[in-house]
C-alpha positions in Angstrom: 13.6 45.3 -23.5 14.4 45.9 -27.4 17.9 46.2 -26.7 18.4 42.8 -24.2 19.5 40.0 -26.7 16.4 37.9 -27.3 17.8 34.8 -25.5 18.1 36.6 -22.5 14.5 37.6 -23.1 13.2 34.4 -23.6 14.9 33.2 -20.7 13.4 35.6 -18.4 9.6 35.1 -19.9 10.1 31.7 -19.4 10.4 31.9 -15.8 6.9 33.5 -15.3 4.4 31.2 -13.8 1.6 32.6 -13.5 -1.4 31.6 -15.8 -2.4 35.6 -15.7 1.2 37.2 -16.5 1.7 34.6 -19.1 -2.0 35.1 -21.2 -0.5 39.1 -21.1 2.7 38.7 -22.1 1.0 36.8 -25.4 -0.3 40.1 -26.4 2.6 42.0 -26.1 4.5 41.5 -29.0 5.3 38.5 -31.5 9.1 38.5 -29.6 7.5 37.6 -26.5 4.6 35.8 -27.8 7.6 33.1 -29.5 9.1 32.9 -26.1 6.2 31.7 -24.1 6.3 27.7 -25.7 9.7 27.7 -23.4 7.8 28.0 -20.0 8.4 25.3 -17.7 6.0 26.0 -14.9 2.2 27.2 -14.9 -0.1 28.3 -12.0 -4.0 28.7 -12.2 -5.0 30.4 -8.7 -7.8 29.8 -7.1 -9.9 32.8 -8.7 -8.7 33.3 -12.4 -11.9 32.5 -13.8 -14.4 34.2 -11.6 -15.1 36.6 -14.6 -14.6 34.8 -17.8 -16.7 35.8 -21.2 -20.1 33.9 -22.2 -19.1 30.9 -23.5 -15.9 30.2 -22.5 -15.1 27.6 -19.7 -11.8 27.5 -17.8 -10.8 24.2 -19.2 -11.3 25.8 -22.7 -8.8 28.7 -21.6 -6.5 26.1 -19.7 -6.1 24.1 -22.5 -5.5 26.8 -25.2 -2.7 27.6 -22.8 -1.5 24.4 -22.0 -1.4 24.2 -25.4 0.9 26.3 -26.4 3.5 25.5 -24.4 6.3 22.7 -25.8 7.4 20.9 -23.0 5.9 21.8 -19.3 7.2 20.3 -16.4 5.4 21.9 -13.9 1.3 22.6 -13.3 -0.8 23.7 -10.4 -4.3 23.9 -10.8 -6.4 25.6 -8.0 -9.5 27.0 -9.8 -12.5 24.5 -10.7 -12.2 22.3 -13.7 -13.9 18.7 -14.9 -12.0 15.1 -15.4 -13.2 15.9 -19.7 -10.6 19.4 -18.9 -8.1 17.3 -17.0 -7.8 14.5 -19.3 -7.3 17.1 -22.6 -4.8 19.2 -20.7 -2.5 15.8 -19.8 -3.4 14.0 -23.2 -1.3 17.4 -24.4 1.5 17.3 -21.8 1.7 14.2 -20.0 4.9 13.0 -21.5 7.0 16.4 -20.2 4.9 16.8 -16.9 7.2 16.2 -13.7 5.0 17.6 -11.0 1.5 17.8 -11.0 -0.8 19.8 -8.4 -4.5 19.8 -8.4 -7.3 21.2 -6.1 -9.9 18.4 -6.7 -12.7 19.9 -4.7 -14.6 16.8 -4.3 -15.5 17.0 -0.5 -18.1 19.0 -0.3 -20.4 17.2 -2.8 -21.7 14.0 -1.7 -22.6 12.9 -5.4 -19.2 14.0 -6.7 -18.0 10.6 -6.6 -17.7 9.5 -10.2 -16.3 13.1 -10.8 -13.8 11.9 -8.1 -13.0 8.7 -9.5 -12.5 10.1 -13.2 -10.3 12.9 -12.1 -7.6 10.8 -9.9 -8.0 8.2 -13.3 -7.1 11.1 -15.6 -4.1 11.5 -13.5 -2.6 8.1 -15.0 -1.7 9.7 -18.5 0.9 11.9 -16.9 3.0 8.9 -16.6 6.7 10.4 -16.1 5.7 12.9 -13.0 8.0 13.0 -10.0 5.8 14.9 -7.4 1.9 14.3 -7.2 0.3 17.0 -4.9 -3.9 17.0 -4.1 -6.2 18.6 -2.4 -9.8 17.9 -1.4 -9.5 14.1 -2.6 -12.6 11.4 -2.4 -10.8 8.6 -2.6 -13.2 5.8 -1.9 -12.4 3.2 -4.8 -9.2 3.0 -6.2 -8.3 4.3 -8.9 -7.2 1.7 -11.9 -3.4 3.4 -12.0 -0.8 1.6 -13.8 2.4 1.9 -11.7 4.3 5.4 -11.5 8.0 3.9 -11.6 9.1 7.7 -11.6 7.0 9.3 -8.7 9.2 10.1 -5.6 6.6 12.4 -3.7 2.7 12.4 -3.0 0.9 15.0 -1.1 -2.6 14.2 -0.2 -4.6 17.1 1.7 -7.7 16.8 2.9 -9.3 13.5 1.9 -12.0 11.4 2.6 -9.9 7.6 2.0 -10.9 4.1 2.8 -7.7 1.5 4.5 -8.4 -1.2 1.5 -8.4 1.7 -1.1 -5.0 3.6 0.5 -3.1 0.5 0.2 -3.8 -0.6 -3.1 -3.3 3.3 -3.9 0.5 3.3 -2.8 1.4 -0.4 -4.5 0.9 2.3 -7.9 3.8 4.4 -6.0 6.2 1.9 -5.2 9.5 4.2 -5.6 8.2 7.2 -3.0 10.4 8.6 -0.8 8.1 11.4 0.7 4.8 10.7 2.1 2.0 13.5 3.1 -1.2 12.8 4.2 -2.6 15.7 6.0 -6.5 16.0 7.1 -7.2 12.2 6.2 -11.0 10.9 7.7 -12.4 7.5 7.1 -9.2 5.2 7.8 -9.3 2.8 11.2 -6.3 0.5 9.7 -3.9 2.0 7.9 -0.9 0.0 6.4 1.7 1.8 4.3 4.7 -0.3 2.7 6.8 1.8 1.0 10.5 0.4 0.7 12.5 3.2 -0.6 10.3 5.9 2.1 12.7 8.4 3.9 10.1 11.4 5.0 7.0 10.3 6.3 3.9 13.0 7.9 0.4 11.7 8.5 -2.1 13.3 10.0 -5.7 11.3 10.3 -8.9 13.0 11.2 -11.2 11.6 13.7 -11.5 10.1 17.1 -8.0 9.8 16.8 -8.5 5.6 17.4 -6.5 4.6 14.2 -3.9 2.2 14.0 -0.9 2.2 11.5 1.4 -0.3 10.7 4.7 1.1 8.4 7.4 -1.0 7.0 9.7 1.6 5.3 12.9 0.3 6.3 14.7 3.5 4.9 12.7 6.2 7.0 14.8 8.6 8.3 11.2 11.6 9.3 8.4 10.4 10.6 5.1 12.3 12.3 2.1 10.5 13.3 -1.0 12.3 14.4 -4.2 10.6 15.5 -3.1 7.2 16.2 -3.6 4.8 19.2 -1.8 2.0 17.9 1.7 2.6 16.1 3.9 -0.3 14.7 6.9 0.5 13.1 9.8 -1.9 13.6 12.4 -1.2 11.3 13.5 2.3 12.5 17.7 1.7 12.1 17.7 5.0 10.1 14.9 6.9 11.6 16.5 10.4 12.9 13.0 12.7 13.8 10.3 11.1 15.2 7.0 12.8 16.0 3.4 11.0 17.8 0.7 12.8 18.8 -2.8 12.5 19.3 -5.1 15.6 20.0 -8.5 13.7 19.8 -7.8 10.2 21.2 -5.4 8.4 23.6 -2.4 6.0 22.4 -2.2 2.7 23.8 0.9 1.5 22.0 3.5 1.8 20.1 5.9 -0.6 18.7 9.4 0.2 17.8 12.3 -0.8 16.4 15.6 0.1 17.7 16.1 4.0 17.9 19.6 4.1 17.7 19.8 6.8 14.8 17.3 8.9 16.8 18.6 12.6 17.2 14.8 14.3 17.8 12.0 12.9 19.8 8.4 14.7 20.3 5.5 13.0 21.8 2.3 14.7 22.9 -1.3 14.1 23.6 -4.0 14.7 26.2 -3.6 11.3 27.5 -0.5 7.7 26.8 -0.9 4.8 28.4 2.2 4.6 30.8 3.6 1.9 29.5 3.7 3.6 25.6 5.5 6.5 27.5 8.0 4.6 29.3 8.9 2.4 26.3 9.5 5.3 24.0 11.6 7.0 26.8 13.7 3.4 26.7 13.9 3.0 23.4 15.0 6.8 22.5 18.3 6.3 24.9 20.3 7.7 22.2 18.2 11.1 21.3 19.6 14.7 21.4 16.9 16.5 21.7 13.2 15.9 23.2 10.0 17.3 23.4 7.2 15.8 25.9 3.8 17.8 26.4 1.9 14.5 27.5 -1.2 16.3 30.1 -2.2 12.4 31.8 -1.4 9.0 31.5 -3.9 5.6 32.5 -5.0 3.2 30.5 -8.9 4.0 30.9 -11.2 6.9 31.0 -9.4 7.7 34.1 -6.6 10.3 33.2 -3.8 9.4 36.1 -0.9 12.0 36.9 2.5 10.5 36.1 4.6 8.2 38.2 7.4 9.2 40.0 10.8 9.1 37.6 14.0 9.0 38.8 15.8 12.5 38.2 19.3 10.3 37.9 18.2 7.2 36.3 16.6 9.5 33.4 19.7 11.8 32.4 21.8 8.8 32.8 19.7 6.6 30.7 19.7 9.3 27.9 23.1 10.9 28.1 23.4 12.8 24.7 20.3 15.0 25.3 21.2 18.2 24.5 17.5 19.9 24.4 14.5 19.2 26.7 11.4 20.5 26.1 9.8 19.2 29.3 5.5 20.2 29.9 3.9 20.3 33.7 3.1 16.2 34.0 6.5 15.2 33.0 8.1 17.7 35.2 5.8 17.1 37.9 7.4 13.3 38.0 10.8 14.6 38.0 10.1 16.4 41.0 8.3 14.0 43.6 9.4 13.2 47.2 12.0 10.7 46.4 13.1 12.1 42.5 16.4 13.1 43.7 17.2 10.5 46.1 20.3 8.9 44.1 21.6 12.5 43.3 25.4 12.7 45.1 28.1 14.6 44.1 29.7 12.5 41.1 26.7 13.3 39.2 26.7 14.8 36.3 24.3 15.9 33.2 26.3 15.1 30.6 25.3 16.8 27.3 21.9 18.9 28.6 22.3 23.1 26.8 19.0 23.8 26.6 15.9 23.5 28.7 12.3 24.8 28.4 10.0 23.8 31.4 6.6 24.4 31.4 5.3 24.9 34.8 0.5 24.7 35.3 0.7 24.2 39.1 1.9 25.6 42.1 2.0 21.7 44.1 4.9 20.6 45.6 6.4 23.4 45.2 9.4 23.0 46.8 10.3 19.7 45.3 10.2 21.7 41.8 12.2 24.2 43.3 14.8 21.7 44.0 14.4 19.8 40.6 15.0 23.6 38.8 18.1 24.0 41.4 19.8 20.5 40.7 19.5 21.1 36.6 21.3 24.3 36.8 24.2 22.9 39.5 24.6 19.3 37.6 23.9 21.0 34.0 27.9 21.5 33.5 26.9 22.3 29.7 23.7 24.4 30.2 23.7 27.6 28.1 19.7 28.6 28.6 17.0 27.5 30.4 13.6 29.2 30.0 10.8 28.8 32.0 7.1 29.1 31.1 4.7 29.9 33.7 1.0 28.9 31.9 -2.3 29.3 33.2 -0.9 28.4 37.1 -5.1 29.3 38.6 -4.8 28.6 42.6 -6.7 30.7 45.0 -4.3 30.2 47.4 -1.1 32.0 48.3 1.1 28.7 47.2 1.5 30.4 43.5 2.4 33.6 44.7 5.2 32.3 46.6 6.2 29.7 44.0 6.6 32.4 41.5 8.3 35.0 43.5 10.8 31.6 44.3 11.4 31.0 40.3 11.9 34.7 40.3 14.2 34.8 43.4 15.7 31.5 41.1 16.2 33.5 37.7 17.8 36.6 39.6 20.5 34.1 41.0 20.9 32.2 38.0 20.8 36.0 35.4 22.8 34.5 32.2 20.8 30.7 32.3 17.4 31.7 33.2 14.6 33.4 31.5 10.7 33.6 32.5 8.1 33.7 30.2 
């Protein structure tokens, strides 16, 4: 190291991140120890301070760190600290500070709501960041946050958030282009407006009955998890869209036109038929689709799908390249009168790739015949796998059906594949 010319030294030390590395390197020599006020990023994991000396506290040794650096841009914090730590440690470096990550910890205690409170207030000093990331957030009175003008991205993970206190949350963010909320209980109405908003991923714990309303005319990404009732009308740059709900059923969802749409995923134990058939309208334009849907009905009752029409679907979506297709959906492709309207003339357009997940050995035949008329109207088709999941029958009917997808895949060697 003596011999490497002391700016290329300082510029490799000043890459080092870690909170550990960096305290070491301080004791090294006085070269290294002049370097370390040019480190840009620092990292606390989770478990730094499990053995710290009597009397010290880790937002003592944070803050002699934080301390010594000129101008950090960058600082994750995963082991414990208090709002008194936090608000030192940004009083130093609030000014420089582009992206801020903190591991609040505030879930499990029920009386940590003041701690809560002071911690997400503290955050308001670090007025130039460009990415906010936290975890294990009570968020159940907002926070008094002037607006951050700079702040492009915001990462909330695992949080306990009220639909009054969210809102008036985001008008603080009004410039956000990516939006993350992951492992979110307490909301029921959740309205986001967020003008300049491209990527877009919520995830809301609970019955999965939550409704959202967006208005991000600019949203290009967008995955919804746990919602019943979606509304989301200006969509004319929307490219990936992703609904599901794991816990509840969905009951609507309103659109704007899809006409940008290239990926489409929708999933769920049960939709409404009339939420599935509007998103299958609306996404006329998509190249590549994803439906594991297991019922439809608009009750407790959980109803099989309806019989779709093999033609009037490929036609009515003619740039689908990729069709990720699970046992309901493929169960209503192959019905008595599915391939009625299919003639010669017809042709799937644009279809490469198909994975069909196949639960159940009934009308057998039928599926047979929907496999057959994919491969001989698929002029484009490069692959087409096919899953065979938990088919239970104690009959002989899946036997034979398997040993005909089998009999299918040897015919059909460069297409087909069995899982």
């Amino acid at each position: 190291m003596d011999s490497i010319p002391e700016a290329v030294v300082q510029y490799i030390l000043s890459n080092l991140s870690n909170a550990k590395d960096v305290a070491s390197c301080n004791c090294v020599s006085t070269k290294w120890k002049d370097s370390m006020p040019y480190i840009k990023k620092l990292y606390f994991p989770r478990s730094i301070f499990d053995h710290l000396s009597k009397g010290q506290t880790s937002d003592f040794v944070i803050m002699k760190i934080v301390s010594s650096i000129s101008h950090l841009e960058d600082l994750v914090v995963y082991c414990p600290f208090t709002s008194t730590g936090l608000a030192s440690w940004l009083l130093h470096t609030g000014s420089s500070l582009k992206q801020l990550e903190l591991r609040m910890d505030n879930l499990v205690d029920e009386n940590s709501y003041n701690d809560s409170l002071s911690k997400l207030e503290c955050i308001q000093a670090a007025r130039n960041l460009e990415s906010l990331k936290l975890w294990g957030v009570l968020m159940v009175c907002t926070p008094k946050w002037n607006v951050f003008d700079k702040l492009k991205n915001l990462e909330i993970v695992g949080a306990k958030l009220e639909d009054s206190v969210l809102t008036e949350a985001l008008k603080s963010t009004p410039n956000l282009t990516h939006l993350v909320l992951l492992g979110c209980e307490g909301l029921k109405n959740v309205w986001i407006e967020l003008l300049a908003l491209e990527h877009c991923k919520l995830d809301f714990y609970g019955s999965g009955n939550c409704s959202l309303t967006l208005k991000a005319p600019k949203i290009e990404y967008l995955e919804v998890q746990g919602c019943s009732w979606i509304l989301v009308r200006e969509t004319n740059c929307l490219k990936h869209l992703s609904i599901a709900n794991n816990s509840g059923r969905i009951y609507m969802v309103d659109f704007g036109k899809l006409m940008a749409l290239e990926a489409l995923s929708i999933r769920g134990v049960q939709w409404c038929w009339d939420a599935i058939s509007k998103m299958l309208q609306l996404a006329s334009e998509v190249k590549h689709l994803y439906m594991k849907i297991e019922f439809t009905g608009d009750f407790e009752a959980l109803l099989p799908f309806p019989e779709i029409d093999f033609v009037d679907f490929f036609n009515s979506h003619p740039k689908l390249k990729s069709f990720d297709v699970h046992g309901a959906m493929f169960a209503a492709l192959s019905q008595q009168n599915s391939l009625k309207n299919v003639d010669s003339s017809f042709v799937i357009s644009s279809l490469e790739e198909v994975v069909i997940t196949v639960r159940s050995p009934l009308n057998a035949e039928q599926k047979m015949s929907t496999l057959e008329s994919m491969v001989k109207f698929g002029k484009k088709l490069k692959k087409m796998k096919i899953r065979i999941l938990q088919m239970k029958s104690n009959h002989s009917s899946a036997d034979d059906f398997f040993e005909d997808i089998c009999r299918f895949k040897s015919m059909n060697q460069k297409l087909v594949s069995i899982e």
